[in-house]
C-alpha positions in Angstrom: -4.8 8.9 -7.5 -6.0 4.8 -7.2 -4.7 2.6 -5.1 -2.5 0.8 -7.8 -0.4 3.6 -8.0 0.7 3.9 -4.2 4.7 3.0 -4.1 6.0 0.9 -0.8 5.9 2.9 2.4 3.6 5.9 1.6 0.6 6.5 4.3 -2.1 6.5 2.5 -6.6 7.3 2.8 -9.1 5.6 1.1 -11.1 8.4 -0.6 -13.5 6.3 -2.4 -14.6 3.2 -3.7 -16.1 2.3 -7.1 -19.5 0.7 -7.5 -21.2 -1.0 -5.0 -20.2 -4.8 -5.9 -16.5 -3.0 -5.5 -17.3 -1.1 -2.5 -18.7 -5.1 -0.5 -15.7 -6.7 -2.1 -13.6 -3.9 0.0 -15.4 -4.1 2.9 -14.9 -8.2 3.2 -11.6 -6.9 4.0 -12.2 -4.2 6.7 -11.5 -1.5 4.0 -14.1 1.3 4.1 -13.8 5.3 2.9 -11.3 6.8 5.3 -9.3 4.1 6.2 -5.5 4.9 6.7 -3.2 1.9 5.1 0.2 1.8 4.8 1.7 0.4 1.5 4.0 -2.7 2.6 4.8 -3.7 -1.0 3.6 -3.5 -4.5 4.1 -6.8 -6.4 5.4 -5.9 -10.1 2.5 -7.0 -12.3 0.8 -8.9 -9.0 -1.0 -6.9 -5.8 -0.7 -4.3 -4.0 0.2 -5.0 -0.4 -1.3 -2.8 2.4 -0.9 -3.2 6.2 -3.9 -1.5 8.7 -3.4 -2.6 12.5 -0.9 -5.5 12.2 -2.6 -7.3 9.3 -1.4 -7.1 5.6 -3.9 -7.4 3.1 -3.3 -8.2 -0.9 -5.6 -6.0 -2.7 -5.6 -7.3 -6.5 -4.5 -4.8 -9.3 -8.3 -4.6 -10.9 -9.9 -3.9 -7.9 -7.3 -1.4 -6.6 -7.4 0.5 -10.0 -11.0 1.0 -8.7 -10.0 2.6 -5.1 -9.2 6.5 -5.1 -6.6 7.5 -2.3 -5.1 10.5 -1.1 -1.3 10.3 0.0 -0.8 11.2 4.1 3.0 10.8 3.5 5.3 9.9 1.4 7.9 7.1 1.5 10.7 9.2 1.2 9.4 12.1 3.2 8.5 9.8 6.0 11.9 7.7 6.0 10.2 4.7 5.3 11.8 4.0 1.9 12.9 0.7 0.9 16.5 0.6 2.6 19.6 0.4 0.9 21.4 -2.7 0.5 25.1 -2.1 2.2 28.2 -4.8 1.5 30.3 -4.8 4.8 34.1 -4.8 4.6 35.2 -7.7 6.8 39.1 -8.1 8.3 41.2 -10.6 7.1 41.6 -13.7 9.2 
């Protein structure tokens, strides 16, 4: 599976990384093989958002097609999924 197709929340390792001009553009950003991430978002048709100690990184679509990852947990498994939106019932005045 590549990076690109991660969905928000899921734990996630860095397998591998393309080619070598791929592999130093990943490493600029403290992204190696065997790096745990966390997906915070995925941007529809933008980036994919990962966090890794505190810090959020936006990992372009192209180069995150190009990033093979294994899934640690899921978003759902985990409880981390994207939480509901509730409407609260307020008394009248």
């Amino acid at each position: 599976m590549t990076l690109d197709k991660v969905r928000r929340g899921e734990q996630i390792k860095i397998i591998s990384i393309g080619d070598f001009r791929i592999k130093e553009q990943a490493l600029r950003m403290g992204i190696d093989e065997g790096t745990i991430l966390t997906c915070s978002e995925v941007v529809p048709a933008g980036p994919v958002v990962v966090s890794k100690n505190r810090q959020e990184l936006a990992i372009g679509r192209s180069l995150a097609r190009q990033i093979n990852v294994e899934v640690l947990a899921r978003a759902d498994a985990a409880g981390l999924a994207k939480p509901s939106l509730k409407s609260e019932t307020f008394g009248e005045v």
